[in-house]
KOLVEX-873940 format. One record per residue (C-alpha): chain; y, z, x; residue in three letters. Coordinates in Angstrom, 3 decimals. Last residue first. Layout:
N
NODE,A,Y,Z,X,ALA
...
// end
This chain:
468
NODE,A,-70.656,203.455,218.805,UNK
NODE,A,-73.806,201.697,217.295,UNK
NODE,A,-77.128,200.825,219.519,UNK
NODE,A,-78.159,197.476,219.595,UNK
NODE,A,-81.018,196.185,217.381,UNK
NODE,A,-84.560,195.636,218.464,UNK
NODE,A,-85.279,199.230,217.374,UNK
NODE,A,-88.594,200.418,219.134,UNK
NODE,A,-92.343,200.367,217.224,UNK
NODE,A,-92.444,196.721,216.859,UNK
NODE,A,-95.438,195.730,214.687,UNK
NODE,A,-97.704,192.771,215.953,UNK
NODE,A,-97.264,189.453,214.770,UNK
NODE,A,-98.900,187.860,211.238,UNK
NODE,A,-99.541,184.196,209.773,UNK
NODE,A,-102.626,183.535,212.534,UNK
NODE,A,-103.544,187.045,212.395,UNK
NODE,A,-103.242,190.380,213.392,UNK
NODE,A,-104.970,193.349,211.285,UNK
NODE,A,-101.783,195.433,209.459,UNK
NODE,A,-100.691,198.355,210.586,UNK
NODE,A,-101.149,201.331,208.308,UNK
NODE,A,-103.749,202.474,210.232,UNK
NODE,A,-101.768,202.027,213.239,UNK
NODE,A,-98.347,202.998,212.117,UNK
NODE,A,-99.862,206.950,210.626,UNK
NODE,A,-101.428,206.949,214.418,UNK
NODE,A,-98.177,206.390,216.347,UNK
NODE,A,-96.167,208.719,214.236,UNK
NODE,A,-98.844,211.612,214.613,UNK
NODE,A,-98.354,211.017,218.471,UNK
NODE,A,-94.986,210.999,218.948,UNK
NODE,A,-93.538,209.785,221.952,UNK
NODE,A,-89.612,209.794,222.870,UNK
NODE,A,-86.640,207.472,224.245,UNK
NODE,A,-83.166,208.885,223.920,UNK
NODE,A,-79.976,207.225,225.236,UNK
NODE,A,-76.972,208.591,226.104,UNK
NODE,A,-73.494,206.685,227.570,UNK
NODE,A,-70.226,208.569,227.331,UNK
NODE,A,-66.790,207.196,228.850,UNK
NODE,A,-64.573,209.516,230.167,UNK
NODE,A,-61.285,210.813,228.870,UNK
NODE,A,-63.280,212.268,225.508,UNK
NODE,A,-61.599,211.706,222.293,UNK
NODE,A,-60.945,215.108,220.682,UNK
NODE,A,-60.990,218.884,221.237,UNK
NODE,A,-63.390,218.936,223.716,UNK
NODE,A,-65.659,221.107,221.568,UNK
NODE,A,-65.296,218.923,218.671,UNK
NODE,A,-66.072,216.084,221.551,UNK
NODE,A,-68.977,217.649,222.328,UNK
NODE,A,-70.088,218.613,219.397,UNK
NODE,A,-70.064,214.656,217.749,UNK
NODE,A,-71.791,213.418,220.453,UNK
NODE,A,-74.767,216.076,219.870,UNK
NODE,A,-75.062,215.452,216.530,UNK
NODE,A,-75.127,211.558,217.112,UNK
NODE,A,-77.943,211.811,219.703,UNK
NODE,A,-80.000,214.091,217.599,UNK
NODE,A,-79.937,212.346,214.265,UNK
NODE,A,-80.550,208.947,215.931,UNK
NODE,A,-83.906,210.146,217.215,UNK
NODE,A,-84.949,214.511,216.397,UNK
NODE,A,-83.161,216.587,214.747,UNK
NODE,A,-85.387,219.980,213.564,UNK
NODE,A,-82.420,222.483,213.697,UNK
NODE,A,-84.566,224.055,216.813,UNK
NODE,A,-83.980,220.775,218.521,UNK
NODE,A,-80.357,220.705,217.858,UNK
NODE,A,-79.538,224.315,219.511,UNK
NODE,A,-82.204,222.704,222.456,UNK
NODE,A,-79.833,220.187,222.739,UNK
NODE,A,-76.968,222.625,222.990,UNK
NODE,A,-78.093,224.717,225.721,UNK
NODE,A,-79.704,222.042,227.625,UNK
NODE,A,-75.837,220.373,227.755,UNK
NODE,A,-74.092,224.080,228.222,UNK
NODE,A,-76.612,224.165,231.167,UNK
NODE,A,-75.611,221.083,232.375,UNK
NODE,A,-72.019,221.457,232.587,UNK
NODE,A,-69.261,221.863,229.513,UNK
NODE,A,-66.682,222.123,231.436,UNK
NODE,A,-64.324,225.100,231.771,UNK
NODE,A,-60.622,224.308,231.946,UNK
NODE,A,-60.138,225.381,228.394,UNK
NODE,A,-57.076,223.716,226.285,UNK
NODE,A,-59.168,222.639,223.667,UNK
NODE,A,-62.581,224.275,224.307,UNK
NODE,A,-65.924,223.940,226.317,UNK
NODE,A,-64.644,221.171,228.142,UNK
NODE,A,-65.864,217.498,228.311,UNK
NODE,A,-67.478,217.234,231.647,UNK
NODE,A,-71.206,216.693,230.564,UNK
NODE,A,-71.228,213.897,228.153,UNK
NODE,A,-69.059,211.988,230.701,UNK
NODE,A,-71.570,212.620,233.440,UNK
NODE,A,-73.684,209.869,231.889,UNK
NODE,A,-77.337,210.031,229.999,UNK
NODE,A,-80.771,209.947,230.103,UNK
NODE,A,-82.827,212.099,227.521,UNK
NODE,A,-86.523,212.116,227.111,UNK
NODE,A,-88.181,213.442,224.229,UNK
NODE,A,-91.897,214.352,223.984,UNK
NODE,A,-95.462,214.211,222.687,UNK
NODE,A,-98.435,213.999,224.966,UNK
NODE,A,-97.958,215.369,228.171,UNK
NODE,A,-94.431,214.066,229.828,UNK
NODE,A,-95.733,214.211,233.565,UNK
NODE,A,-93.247,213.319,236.862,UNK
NODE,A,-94.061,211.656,239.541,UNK
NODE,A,-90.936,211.332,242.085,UNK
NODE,A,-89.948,208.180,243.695,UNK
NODE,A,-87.843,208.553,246.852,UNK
NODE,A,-84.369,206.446,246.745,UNK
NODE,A,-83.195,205.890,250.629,UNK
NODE,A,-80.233,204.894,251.934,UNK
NODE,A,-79.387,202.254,254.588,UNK
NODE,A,-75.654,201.446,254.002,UNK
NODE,A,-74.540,204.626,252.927,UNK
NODE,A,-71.797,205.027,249.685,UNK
NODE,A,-72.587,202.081,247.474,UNK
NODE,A,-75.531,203.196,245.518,UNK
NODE,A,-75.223,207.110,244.300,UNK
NODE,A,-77.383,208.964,247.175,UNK
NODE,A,-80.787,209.415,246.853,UNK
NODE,A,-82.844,212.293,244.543,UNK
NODE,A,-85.203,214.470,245.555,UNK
NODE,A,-83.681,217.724,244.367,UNK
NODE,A,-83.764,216.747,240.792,UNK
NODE,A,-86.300,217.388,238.929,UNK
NODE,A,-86.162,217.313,235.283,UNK
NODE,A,-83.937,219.197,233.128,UNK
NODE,A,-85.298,221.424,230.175,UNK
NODE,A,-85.998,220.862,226.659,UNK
NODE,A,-87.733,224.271,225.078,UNK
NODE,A,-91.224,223.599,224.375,UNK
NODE,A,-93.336,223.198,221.300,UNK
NODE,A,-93.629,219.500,221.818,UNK
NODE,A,-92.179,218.793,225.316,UNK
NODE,A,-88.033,217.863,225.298,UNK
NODE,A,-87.010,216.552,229.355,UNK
NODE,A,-83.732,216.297,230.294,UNK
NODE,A,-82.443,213.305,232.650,UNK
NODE,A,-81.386,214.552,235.743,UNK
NODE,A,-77.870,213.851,236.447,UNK
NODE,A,-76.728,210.775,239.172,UNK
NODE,A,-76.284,210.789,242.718,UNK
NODE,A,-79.325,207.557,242.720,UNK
NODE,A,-82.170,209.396,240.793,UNK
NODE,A,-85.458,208.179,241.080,UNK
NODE,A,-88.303,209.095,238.187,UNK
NODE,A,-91.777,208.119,237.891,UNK
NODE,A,-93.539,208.496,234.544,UNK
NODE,A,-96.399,210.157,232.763,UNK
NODE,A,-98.070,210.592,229.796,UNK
NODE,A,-96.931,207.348,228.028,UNK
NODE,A,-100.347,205.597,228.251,UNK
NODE,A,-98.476,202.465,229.441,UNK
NODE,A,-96.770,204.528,232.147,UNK
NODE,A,-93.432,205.292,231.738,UNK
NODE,A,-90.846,203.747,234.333,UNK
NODE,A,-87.425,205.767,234.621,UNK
NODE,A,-84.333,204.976,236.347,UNK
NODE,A,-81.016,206.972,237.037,UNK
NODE,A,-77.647,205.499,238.760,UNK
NODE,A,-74.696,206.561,240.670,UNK
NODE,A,-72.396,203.735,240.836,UNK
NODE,A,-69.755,202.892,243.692,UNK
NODE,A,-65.958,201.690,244.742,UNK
NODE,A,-64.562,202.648,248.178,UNK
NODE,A,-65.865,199.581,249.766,UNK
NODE,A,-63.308,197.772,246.834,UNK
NODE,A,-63.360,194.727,244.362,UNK
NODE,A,-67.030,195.328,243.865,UNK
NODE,A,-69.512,192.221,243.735,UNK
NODE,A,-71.663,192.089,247.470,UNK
NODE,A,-71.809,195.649,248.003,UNK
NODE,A,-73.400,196.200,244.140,UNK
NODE,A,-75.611,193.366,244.630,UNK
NODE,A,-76.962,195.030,247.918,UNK
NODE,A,-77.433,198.208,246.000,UNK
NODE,A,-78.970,196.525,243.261,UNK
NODE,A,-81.683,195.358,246.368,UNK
NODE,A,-81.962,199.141,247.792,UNK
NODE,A,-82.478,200.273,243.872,UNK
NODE,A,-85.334,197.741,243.211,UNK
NODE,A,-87.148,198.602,246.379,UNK
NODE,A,-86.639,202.327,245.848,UNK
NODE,A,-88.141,202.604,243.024,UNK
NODE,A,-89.571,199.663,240.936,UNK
NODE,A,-89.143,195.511,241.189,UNK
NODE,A,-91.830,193.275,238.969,UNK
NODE,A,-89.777,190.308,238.604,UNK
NODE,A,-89.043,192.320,235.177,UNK
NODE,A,-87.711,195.028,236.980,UNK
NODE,A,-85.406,192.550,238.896,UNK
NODE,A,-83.809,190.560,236.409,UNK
NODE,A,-83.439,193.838,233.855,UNK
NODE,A,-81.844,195.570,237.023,UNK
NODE,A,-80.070,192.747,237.790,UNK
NODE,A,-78.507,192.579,234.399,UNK
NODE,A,-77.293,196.107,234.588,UNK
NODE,A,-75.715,195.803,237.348,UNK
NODE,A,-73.514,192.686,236.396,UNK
NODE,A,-73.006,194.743,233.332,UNK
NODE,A,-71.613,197.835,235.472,UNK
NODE,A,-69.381,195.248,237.515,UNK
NODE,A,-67.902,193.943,234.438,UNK
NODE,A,-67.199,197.495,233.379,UNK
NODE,A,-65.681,198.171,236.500,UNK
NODE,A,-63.172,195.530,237.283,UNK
NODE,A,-61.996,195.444,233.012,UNK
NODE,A,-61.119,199.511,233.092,UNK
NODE,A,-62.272,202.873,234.858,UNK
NODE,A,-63.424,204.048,237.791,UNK
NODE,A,-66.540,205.101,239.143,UNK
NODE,A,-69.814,202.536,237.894,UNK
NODE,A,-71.823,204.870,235.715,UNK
NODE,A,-75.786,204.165,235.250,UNK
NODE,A,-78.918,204.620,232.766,UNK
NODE,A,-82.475,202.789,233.150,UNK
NODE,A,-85.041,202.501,231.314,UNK
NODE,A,-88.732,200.939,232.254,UNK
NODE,A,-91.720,200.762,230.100,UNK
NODE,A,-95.168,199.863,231.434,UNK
NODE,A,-97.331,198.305,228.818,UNK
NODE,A,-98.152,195.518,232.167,UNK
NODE,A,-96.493,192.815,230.443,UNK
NODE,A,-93.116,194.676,231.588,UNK
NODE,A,-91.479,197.053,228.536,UNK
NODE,A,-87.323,196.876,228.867,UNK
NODE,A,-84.105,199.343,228.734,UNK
NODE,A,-81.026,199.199,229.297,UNK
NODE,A,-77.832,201.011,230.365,UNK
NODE,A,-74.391,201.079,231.281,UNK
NODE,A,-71.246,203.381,231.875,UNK
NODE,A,-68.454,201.586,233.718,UNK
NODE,A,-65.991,201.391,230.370,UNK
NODE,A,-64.066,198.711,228.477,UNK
NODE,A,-64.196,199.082,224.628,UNK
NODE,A,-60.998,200.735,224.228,UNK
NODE,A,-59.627,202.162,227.582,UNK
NODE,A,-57.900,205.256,227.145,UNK
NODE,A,-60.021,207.378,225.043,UNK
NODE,A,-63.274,207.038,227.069,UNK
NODE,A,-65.783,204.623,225.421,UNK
NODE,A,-68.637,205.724,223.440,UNK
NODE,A,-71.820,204.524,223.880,UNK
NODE,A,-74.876,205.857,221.770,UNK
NODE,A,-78.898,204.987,222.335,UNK
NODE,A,-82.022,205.805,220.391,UNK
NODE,A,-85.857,204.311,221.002,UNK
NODE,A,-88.980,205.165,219.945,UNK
NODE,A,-92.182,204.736,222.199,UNK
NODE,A,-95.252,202.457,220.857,UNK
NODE,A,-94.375,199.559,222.985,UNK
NODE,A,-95.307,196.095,221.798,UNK
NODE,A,-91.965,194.850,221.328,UNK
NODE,A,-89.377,196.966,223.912,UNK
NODE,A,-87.055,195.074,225.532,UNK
NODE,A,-83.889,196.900,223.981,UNK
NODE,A,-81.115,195.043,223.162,UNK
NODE,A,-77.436,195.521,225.307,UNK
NODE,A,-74.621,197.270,225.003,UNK
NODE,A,-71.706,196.878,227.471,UNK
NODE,A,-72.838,192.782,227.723,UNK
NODE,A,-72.761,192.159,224.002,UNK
NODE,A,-70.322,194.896,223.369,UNK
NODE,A,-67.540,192.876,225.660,UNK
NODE,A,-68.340,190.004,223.362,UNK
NODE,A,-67.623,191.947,220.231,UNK
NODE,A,-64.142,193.544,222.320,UNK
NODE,A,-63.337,190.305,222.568,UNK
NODE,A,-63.270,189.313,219.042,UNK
NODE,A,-61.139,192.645,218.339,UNK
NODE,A,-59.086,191.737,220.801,UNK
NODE,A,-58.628,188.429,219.235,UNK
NODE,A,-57.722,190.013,215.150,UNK
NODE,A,-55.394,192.328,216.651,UNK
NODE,A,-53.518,189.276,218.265,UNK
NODE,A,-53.632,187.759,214.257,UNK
NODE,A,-52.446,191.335,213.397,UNK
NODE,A,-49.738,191.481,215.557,UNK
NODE,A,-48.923,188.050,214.615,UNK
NODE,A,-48.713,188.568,210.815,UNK
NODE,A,-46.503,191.897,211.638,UNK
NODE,A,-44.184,189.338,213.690,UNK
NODE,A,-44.156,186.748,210.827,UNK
NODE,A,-43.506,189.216,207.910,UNK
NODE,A,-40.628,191.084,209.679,UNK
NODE,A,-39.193,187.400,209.886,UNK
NODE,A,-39.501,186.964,206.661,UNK
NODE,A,-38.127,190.160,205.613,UNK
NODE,A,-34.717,189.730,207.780,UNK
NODE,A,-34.818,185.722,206.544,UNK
NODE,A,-34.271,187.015,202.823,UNK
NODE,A,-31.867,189.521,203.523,UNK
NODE,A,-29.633,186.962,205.063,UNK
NODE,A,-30.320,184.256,202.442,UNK
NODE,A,-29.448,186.801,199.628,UNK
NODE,A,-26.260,187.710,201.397,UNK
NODE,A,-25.508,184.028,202.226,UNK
NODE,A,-26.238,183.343,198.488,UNK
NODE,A,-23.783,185.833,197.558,UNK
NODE,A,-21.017,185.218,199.854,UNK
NODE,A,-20.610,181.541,199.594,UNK
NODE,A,-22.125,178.166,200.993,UNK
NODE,A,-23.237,175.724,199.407,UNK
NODE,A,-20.957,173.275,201.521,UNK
NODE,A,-21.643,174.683,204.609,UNK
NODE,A,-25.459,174.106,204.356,UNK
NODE,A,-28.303,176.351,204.675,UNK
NODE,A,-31.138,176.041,207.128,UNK
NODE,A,-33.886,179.010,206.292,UNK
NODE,A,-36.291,181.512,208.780,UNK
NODE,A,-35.620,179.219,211.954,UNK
NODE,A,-38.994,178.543,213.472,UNK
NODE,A,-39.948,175.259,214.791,UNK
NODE,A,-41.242,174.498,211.486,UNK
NODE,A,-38.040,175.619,209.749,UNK
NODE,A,-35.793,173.241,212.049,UNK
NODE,A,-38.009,170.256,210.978,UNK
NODE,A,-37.653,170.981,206.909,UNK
NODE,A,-33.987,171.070,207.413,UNK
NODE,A,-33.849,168.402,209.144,UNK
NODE,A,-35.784,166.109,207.048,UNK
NODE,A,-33.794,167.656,203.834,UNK
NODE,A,-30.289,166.933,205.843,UNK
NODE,A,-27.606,168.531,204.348,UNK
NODE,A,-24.227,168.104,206.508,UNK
NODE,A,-22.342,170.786,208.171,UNK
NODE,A,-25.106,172.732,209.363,UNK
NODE,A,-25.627,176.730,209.623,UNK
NODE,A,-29.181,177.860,210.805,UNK
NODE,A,-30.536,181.232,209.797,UNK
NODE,A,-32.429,182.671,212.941,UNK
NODE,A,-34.663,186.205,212.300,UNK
NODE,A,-34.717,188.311,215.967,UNK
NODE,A,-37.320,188.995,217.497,UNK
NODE,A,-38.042,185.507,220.093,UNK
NODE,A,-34.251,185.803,221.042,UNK
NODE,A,-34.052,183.662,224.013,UNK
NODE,A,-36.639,181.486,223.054,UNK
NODE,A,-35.461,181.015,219.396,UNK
NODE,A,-31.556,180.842,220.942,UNK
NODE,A,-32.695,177.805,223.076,UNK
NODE,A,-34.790,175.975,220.725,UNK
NODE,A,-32.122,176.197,217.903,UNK
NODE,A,-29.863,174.461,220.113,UNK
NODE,A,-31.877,172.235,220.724,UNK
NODE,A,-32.655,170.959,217.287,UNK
NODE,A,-30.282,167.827,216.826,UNK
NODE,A,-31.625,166.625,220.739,UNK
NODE,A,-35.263,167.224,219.643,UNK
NODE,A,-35.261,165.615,216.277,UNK
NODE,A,-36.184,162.254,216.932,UNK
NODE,A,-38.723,163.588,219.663,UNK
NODE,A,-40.625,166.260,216.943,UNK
NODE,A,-39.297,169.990,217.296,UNK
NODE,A,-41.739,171.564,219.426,UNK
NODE,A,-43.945,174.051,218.046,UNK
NODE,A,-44.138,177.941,218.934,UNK
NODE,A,-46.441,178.611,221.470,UNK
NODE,A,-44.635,182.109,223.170,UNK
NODE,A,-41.681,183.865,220.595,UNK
NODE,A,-43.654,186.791,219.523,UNK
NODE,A,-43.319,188.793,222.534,UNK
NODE,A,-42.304,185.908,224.614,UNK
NODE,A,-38.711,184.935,226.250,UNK
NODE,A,-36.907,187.897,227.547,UNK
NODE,A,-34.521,189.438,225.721,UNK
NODE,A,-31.174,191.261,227.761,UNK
NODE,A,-29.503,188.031,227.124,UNK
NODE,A,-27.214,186.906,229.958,UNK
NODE,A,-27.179,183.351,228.340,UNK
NODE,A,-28.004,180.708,231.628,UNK
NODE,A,-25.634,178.787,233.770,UNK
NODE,A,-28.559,177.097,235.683,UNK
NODE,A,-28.982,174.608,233.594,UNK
NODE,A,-26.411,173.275,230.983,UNK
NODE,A,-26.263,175.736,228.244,UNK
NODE,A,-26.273,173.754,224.528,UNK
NODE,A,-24.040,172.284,222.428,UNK
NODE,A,-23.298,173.909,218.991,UNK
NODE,A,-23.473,171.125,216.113,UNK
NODE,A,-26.345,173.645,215.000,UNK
NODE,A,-24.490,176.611,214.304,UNK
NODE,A,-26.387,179.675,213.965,UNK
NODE,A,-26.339,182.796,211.802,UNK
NODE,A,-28.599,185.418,213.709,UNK
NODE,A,-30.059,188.173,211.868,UNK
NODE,A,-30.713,192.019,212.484,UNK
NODE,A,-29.048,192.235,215.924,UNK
NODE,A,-29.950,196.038,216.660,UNK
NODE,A,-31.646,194.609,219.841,UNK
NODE,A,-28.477,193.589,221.427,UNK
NODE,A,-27.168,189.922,221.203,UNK
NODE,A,-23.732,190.580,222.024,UNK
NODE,A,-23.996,189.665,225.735,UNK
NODE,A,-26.230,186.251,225.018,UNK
NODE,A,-24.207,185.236,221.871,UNK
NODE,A,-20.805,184.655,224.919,UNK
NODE,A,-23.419,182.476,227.026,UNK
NODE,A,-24.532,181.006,223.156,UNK
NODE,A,-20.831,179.391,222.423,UNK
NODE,A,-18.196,181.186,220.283,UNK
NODE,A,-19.263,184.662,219.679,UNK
NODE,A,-19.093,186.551,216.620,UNK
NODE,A,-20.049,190.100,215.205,UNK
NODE,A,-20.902,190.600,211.615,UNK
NODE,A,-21.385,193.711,209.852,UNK
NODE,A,-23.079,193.982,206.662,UNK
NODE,A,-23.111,197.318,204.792,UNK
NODE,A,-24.823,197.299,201.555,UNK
NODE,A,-24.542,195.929,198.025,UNK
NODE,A,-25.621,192.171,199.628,UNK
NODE,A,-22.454,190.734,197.619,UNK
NODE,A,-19.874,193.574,198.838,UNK
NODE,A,-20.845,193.720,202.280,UNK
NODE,A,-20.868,189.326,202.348,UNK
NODE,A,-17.557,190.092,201.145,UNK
NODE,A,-16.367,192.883,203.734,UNK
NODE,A,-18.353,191.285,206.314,UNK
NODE,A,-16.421,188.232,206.298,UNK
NODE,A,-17.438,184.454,205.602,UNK
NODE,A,-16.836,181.880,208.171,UNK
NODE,A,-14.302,179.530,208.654,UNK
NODE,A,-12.351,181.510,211.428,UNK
NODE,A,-16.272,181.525,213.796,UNK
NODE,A,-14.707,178.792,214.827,UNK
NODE,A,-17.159,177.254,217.780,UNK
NODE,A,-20.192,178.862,215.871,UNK
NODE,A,-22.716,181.706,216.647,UNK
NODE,A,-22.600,184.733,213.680,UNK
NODE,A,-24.479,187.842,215.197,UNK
NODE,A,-25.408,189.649,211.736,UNK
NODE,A,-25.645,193.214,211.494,UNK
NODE,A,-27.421,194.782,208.813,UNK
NODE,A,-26.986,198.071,206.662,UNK
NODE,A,-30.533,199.326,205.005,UNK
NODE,A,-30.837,198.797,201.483,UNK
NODE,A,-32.674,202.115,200.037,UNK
NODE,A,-35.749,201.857,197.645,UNK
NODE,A,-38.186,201.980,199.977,UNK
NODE,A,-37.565,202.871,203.146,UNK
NODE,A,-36.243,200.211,205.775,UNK
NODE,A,-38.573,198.068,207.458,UNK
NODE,A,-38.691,198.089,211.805,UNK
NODE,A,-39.524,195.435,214.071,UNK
NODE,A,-35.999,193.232,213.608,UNK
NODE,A,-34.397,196.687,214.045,UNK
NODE,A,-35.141,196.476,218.011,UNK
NODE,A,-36.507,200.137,218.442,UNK
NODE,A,-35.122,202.234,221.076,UNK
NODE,A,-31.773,201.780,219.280,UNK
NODE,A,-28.361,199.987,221.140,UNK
NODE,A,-24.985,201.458,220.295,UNK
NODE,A,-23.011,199.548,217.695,UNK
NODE,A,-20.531,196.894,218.626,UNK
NODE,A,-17.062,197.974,217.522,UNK
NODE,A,-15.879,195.664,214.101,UNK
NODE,A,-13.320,193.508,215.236,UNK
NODE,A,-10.528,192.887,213.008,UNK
NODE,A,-10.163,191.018,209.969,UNK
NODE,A,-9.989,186.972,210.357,UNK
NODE,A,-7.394,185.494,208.095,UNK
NODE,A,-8.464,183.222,205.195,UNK
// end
C-alpha cells in the first residue's frame, strides 16, 4: 500500500493534550507518533480516520533519536515497535520532555524481560505523558502482560491488526492514560494533604489548660499563598502554680524555613514556662534559641506573652515589637492594652530588654492576642488603607455589642476581615481568645460533681485544637 504524504506537524499547545479530556459528546482529533524501522507497513491516517470517526493523524519516525524531535506535547499516543533497538549512550533523543512528572518509580521490567522491554523503558522515561501502545510481531501473553506493568497502556500484535481495532485501541490507551495521571495527582494530593495534618500538629497546638477555670478560643488561617505553612504561632499552658500563661508570635517571612522556626519557638516557650521561666528571662533565653536556629541574621519574631494569676484578676504582660493584645471588661468597651513598654521583636539587638508590665482584668473579661495579619488586611477591595488597630477595636466592640462572645466572636471577626479584604488574606492570621466569666464558673461548680476515686476534675478550657 503506498505511503500518502506527509501530514505538516501541528503547532505546539500550552497544554500537552495527554492532560486534557475533550467535551462530552464530541471526538476530539488525535495524533499518533508511529515509531518503527518501516513505518510503509503501517496503517494510514485516512483509514484509521475513517474507523475512529474523527481525525487521526499520524506522524512517523524511524528510530527513537528521529521520535525525540517529533514528539511534541500535542502527541496524543505513541505506537511503538518493540524489535526497535535502543540509543547507545551518550547519543541521546532530543526530546523536549524531561523524565518525571508522572513518569518517576515506575517498575522495572523483570531480568528475563529487560533486554525485550528496553525499548519501551526508554520512550516511557522520555515521554512520561504521553499514552504508549506497543506493536510486536509475535504474540507473547508473558510479554504482553510484562510490558503493561511497566506501563505501556495495551501490546497488540501485527497480525490482529487492522484499522478498527487500532482505532479502538488508540482511543482506548488516550483515556487510560488520562486516568493514570489524574489518579496520580490525586494520590500526590492525597500526601500533601497528610503533611499538611502533621504540619497542623506543630502549627496548632493543644491547650495546657486542665484545672483552669478560663475559656479558651483560637483560629489560624494561613496566608493565601502558602497552604498550611505560615510563621504565626501560639500556645498556651496552666503551671502547677494555677498560673496560666499564653503566648502569641510571628516569625517574618513566609514558607517551610519560617514556620518550622515559629514551632521550634513555640516549643521552647512551653519548655521553658513550664521550667518555671517568665518575662524577660524567658524571652532573653527564646531569643538565644531564635539566634542559634534561623537560616539568616536578618530573620526575626516579634512576640506577646501573658501570665494570669490563679485568681484571674490580674496578669503581667511583655510585648517583644508585637501588637497589644485588646482587653474586653464586663460592661466596658474593649480597648488595647498598654503598650509603650514593650522590647524590641527578638532577633534584632543582641542585649535587649523585655520589661514586665502589671496589668488588672477585674472580674469578668476577654482577652485577645493576635498577629499583624488580622490587622493589615485593607478596608476594601482595591483600597490601600489598612485596616489598623483602631478599625480592629472598632470592629470587636461592633461584635461585642451583637452579644458574641468565644468561638462566635473569633470566627465573626475572621470572616469581616477578609470580606473587607476582598478575599484570602496575603498574611497569615493567628487569634486566640481567653476570657473569665464569673456566673459560668459558679453554675460548673455546683453542678460539678464531688471528686472521687472513679471521678477527675472538670476541664473548663477546650483540650482540642483550634479549627482553621
Amino acid at each position: 500500500m503506498p505511503v500518502p504524504a506527509p501530514i505538516p506537524v501541528p503547532p505546539q499547545r500550552d497544554v500537552p493534550a495527554a492532560e486534557t479530556s475533550p467535551a462530552a459528546g464530541h471526538a476530539a482529533d488525535l495524533t499518533v507518533l508511529v515509531i518503527e524501522d518501516d513505518p510503509a507497513s503501517g496503517i494510514t491516517g485516512p483509514e484509521l480516520s475513517a474507523a475512529a470517526g474523527t481525525r487521526v493523524r499520524i506522524r512517523t519516525a524511524r528510530n527513537l533519536t528521529e521520535a525525540g524531535r517529533l514528539l511534541t506535547d500535542d502527541v496524543d499516543c505513541i505506537l511503538l515497535d518493540l524489535a526497535l533497538p535502543v540509543p547507545t549512550a551518550g547519543t541521546g533523543t532530543g526530546s523536549p520532555f524531561p523524565s518525571g512528572g508522572g513518569g518517576d518509580h515506575r517498575p522495572e521490567p523483570a531480568p528475563h524481560r529487560a533486554e525485550e522491554l528496553a525499548v519501551l523503558t526508554h520512550v516511557l522515561r522520555i515521554a512520561p505523558l504521553h499514552a504508549v501502545l506497543v506493536l510486536t510481531a509475535r504474540d507473547d501473553a508473558e510479554l504482553a502482560a510484562e510490558a503493561v506493568r511497566v506501563g505501556a497502556q495495551d501490546y497488540l500484535f501485527r497480525g490482529e491488526l487492522d484499522a478498527r481495532v487500532l482505532s479502538r485501541a488508540i482511543r482506548y490507551a488516550v483515556e487510560r492514560k488520562r486516568a493514570d495521571i489524574a489518579q496520580h495527582q490525586l494520590t500526590e494530593s492525597g500526601l500533601r494533604a497528610q503533611e499538611n495534618a502533621r504540619l497542623e500538629r506543630g502549627l496548632l497546638p493543644t491547650p495546657l489548660l486542665e484545672g483552669s477555670d478560663l475559656s479558651f478560643a483560637a483560629r489560624y488561617r494561613p496566608g493565601r499563598s502558602r497552604a498550611l505553612l505560615g510563621g504565626d504561632f501560639y500556645d498556651t499552658v496552666r503551671t502547677p502554680d494555677g498560673t496560666v500563661h499564653a503566648m502569641i508570635g510571628d516569625v517574618c517571612g513566609h514558607g517551610p524555613d519560617e514556620a518550622a522556626l515559629g514551632v521550634e519557638l513555640r516549643i521552647a516557650w512551653r519548655a521553658l514556662t513550664l521550667a518555671g521561666l517568665c518575662g524577660d528571662r524567658l524571652l532573653s533565653t527564646l531569643q538565644q534559641v531564635l539566634e542559634h536556629e534561623r537560616q539568616s541574621e536578618e530573620v526575626f519574631a516579634t512576640l506577646c506573652t501573658v501570665d494570669i494569676a490563679p485568681d484571674g484578676r490580674r496578669a503581667g504582660l511583655c510585648l517583644a515589637g508585637h501588637p497589644a493584645p485588646l482587653l474586653a471588661r464586663h460592661g466596658r468597651p474593649a480597648r488595647l492594652l498598654p503598650y509603650e513598654d514593650g522590647g524590641p521583636a527578638l532577633g534584632l539587638l543582641p542585649h535587649a530588654r523585655w520589661p514586665r508590665r502589671q496589668v488588672e482584668l477585674g472580674g469578668e473579661w476577654s482577652l485577645m492576642m493576635y498577629t499583624d495579619g488580622l490587622i493589615e488586611g485593607r478596608v476594601g477591595a482595591g483600597s490601600s488603607q489598612r485596616l489598623g488597630q483602631d478599625g480592629m477595636v472598632a470592629m470587636v466592640n461592633s461584635r461585642l455589642e451583637q452579644g458574641l462572645a468565644g468561638e462566635e466572636l473569633l470566627e465573626a471577626a475572621v470572616t469581616e476581615v477578609r470580606e473587607r479584604h476582598g478575599g484570602e488574606l496575603t498574611d497569615d492570621v493567628a487569634v486566640l481568645l481567653l476570657g473569665r466569666d464569673p456566673e459560668r464558673i459558679r453554675r460548673r461548680g455546683r453542678s460539678a460533681p464531688r471528686p472521687g476515686p472513679a471521678s477527675t476534675a472538670s476541664v473548663s478550657a477546650s483540650a482540642q485544637r483550634p479549627p482553621l
